[in-house]
N, C-alpha and C positions, 0 to 999 in steps of 0.2 A: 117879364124879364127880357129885356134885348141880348141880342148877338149873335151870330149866324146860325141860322136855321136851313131846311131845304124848302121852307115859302119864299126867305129873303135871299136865296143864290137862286130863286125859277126866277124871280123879279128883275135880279141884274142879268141874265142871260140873256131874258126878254127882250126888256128894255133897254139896259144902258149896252149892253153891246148885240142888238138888235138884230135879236135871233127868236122872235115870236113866233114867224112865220115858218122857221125851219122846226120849231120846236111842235107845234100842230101838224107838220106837214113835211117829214122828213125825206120824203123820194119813198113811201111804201109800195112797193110791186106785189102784193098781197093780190088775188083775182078777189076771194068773198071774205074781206075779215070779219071776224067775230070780238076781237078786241083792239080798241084805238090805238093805233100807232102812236100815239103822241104820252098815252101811260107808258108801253114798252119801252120806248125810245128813253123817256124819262126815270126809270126804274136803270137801265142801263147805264145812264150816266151818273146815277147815284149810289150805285154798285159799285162803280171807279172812284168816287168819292169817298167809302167809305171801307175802301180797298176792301170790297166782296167781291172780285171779278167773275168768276166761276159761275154761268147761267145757275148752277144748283145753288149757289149759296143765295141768288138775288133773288131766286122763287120761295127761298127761305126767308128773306123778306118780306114779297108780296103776300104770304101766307099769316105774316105775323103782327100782334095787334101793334107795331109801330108801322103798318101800312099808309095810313092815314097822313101820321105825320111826314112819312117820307113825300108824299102830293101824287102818290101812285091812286091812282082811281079804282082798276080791277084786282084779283087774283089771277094768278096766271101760273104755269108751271115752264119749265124751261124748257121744254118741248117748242112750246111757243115763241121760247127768245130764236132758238135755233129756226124754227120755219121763217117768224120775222127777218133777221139776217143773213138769210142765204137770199131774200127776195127786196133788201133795204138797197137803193142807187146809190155806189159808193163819192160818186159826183156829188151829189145833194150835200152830203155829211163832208164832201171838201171844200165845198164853197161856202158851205155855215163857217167853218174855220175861216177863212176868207174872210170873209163878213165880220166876225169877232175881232182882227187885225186891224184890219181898215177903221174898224168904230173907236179900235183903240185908239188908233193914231191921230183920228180926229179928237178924240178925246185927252191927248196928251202923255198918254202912256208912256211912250219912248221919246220923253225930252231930260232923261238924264244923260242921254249921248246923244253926237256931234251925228255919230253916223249911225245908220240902222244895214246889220249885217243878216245873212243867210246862209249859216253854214250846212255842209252838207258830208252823210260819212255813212258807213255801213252796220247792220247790225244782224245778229240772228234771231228765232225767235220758234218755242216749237219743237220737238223733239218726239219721233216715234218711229216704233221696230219696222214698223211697213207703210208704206205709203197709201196717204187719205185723201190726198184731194190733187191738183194739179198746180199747186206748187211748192208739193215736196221735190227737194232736192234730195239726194244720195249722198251719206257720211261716208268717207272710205278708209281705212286704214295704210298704216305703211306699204300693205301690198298690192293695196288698190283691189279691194274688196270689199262688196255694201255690208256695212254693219248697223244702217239704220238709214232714218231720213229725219230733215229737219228745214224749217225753212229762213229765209234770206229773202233783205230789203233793204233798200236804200231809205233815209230820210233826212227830212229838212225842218231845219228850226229858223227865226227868229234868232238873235243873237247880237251883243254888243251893247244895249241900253241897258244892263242891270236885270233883264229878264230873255228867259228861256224861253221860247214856246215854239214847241213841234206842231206845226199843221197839215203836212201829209207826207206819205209813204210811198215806195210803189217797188213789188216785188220782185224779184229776179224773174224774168223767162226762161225757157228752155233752153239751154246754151249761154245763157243771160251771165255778168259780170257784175261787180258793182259799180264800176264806171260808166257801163251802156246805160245801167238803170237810173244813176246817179243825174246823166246828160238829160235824160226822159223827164227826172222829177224835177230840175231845175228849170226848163224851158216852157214844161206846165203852173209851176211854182208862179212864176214871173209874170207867163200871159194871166193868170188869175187875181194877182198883186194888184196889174197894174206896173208900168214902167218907171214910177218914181216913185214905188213905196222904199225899198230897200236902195243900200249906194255900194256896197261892195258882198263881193261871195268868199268866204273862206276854207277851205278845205285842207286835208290833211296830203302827206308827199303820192299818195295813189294818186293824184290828181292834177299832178304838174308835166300834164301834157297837151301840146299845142292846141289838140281837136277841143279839149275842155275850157281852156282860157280863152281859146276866138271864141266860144259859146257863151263863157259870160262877158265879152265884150261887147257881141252884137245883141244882147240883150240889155247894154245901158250898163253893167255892173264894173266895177274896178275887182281885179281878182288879186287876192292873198293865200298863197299856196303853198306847202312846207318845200323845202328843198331837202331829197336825204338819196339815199344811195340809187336809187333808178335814175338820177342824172351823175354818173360817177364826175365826168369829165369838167360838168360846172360846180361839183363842190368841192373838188380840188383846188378849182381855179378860183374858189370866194374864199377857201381855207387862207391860199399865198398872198390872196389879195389886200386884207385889212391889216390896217397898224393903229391909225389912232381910235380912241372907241370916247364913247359918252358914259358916262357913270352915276345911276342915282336911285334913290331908292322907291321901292313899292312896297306900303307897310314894313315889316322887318326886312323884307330882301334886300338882295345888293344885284342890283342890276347893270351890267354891262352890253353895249349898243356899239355895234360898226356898221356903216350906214352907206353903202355906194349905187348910185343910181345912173352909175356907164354902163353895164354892160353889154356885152353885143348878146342880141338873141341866138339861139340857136336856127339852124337852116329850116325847118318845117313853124317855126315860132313866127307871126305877122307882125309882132312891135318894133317902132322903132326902138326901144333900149327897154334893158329890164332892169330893176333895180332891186339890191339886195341886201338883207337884215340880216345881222349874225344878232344874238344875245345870248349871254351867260349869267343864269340865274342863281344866284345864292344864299341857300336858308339857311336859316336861323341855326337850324339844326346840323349846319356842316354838308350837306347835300348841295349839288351843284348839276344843273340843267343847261344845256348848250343848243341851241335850234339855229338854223337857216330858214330863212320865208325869202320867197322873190314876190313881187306886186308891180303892177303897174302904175299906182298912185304915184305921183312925182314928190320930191322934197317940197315943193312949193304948195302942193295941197294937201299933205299931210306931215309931219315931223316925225321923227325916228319915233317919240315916245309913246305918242299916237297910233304907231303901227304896229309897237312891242302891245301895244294896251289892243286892239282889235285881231291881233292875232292871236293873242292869250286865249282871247274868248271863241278861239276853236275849241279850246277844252272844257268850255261851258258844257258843251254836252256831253261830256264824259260824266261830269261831276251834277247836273244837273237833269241831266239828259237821260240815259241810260241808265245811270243807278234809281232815277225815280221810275223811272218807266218798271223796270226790270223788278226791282226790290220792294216798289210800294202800289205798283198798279198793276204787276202779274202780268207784262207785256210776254212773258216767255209763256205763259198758258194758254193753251187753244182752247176757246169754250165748246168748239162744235165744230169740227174737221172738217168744212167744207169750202171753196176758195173763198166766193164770194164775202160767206160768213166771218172768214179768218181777216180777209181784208178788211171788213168794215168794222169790225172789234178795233183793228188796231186804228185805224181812224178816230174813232168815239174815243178810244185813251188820248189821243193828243188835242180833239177837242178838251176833253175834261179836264187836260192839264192847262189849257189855254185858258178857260173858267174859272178855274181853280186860283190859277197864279195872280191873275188882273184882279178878280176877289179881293184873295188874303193880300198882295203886296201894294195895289193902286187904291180899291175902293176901301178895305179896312184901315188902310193907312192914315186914312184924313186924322188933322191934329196933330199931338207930339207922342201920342202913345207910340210904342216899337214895333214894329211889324210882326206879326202873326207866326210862327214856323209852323212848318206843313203840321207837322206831328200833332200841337196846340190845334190848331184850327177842327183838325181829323177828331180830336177831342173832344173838343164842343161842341161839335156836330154829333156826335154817336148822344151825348147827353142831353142832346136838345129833343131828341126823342121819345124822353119821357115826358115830357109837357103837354097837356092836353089837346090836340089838334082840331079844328071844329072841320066837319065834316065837307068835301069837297064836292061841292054844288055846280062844277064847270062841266 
């Protein structure tokens, strides 16, 4: 019987986006192991696949007669996942992400859109009474008293072609913000891309300020930034500004567009003009949405509706983004309290979501059949486990 297995997702990880070599060879800082990095690694990522995140639940795995079929080679107990990942090179596991991008895009992945975007926003992730490792932060309450700790990270997705995919993270420091971290994971982001894999950066209004926008300038990028009350004085002044607007539909909504691309920068801002997006978004259901975006794209290289349509998909990762991560891959649970380890857990969840999605949405897709939903896919894979597995001879 065909249809996705965990033989036929090692095959396209390998191969079609051309991660063999990370897959054997993932950055282990082990000094004498006793079991192959390239089983745990692989047990790992199939743990996120079949949303058993929790080292205990995966050694429940590797324990059990669907061993075989998963392409896991040894037993192991989770003692082991945790010594593995406290000693895994969190580099290694970001440039495999890398590598799976770049394969894509040779591959065609992101040619349902004009432009390939990289949006960027903060998340939490994590939650306990006392502090585990060195990058718990401190919960405080209204009187500014520790009532726990939790941890904090910036991350970066892909965005704007019809697909999501998060490729890396990078924590708050001490004193750390989501801006500073934010600056950090974009200008690594980029140098690891490549300078003309992505054409514009999106973020939400934390981020519309001058130090952030020369940063994705001089990095090659056009920036798209919300505008909301941390610039009181320019959204008053885009509020007086607009009269005539564009009007048209997206699926059932009613979409309204004011579109002006005079304005003068602000004194610490290096462009010569900013130009600036109102829309007012109206559902179906009587609800009504209003936003400001400033960008540097010009009317001549992009159209209002163009920009209403890439600015939208900042919210990809709301809807995409965070609720998978959070609700279906246990991004909020820490397998094994310790930095190293907490980092490159959440790395392996965004490779697996980047596996995951070019999988079910590019390579299942071939022909006129309908695309796969997560849930569907997560289905046939839990059932594909009864099938008899012949015995793994690598």
């Amino acid at each position: 019987m065909k249809g996705p297995t965990p033989r036929r997702r090692r095959r396209y990880a390998g191969k079609c986006l051309r991660l063999e070599s990370y897959l054997r060879f993932p950055g282990d800082g082990r000094a004498q192991p006793r079991l192959p990095a390239s089983a745990l690694l692989w047990a790992l990522l199939m743990g996120q696949w079949l949303r058993r995140s929790s080292f205990a639940a995966i050694e429940a795995l590797a324990h059990s007669p669907v061993r075989l079929a998963l392409r896991v080679s040894r037993r192991f107990g989770d003692d082991a996942l945790g010594y593995f990942t406290e000693r895994l090179d969190p580099m290694t596991t970001r440039l495999a992400a890398v590598t799976a991008l770049r394969q894509a895009k040779r591959n065609k992945a992101f040619d349902n859109g004009r432009f390939i975007g990289l949006a960027l926003d903060g998340s939490g992730a994590g939650r306990s009474r006392e502090a585990g490792c060195r990058l718990c932060r401190p919960c405080r309450n209204p009187q500014q008293e520790v009532v726990g700790y939790h941890h904090q990270l910036a991350r970066i997705r892909v965005v704007g072609t019809g697909l999501v995919l998060p490729f890396d993270v990078e924590p708050y420091g001490a004193g750390d913000s989501e801006f500073s971290a934010s600056r950090r994971l974009l200008r690594r982001a980029v140098q690891n891309l490549g300078p003309r894999f992505a054409d514009y950066g999106v973020a939400d209004g934390e981020y519309a300020r001058a130090p952030f926008l020369h940063d994705v300038g001089d990095l090659g990028l056009h920036a798209i930034v919300r505008l909301k009350d941390n610039l009181p004085a320019w959204l008053q002044a885009a509020r007086k500004r607009f009269r005539g607007q564009q009007v048209f539909l997206s699926g059932e909504d009613r979409i309204e567009i004011w579109d002006a691309d005079d304005f003068d920068p602000w004194e610490a801002l290096c462009w010569e003009t900013v130009r600036v997006i109102r829309y007012r978004q109206s559902k179906a259901d009587g609800k009504v949405f209003e936003a400001f975006w400033l960008t540097d794209f010009s009317s001549r290289q992009v159209g209002s509706r163009e920009i209403f349509r890439l600015a939208k998909s900042r919210w990809d990762i709301e809807n995409q983004g965070f609720n998978d991560a959070q609700n279906r891959y246990g991004f909020k649970h820490i397998c094994h309290h310790q930095a190293n380890s907490v980092l490159v857990v959440w790395l392996l969840g965004c490779l697996a979501l980047i596996i995951e999605r070019l999988y079910r949405i590019r390579s299942l897709r071939r022909g006129t059949h309908p695309i796969l939903t997560a849930i569907a896919l997560w289905q046939i894979l839990w059932l594909s486990l009864s099938r008899p597995a012949p015995d793994d001879t690598s």
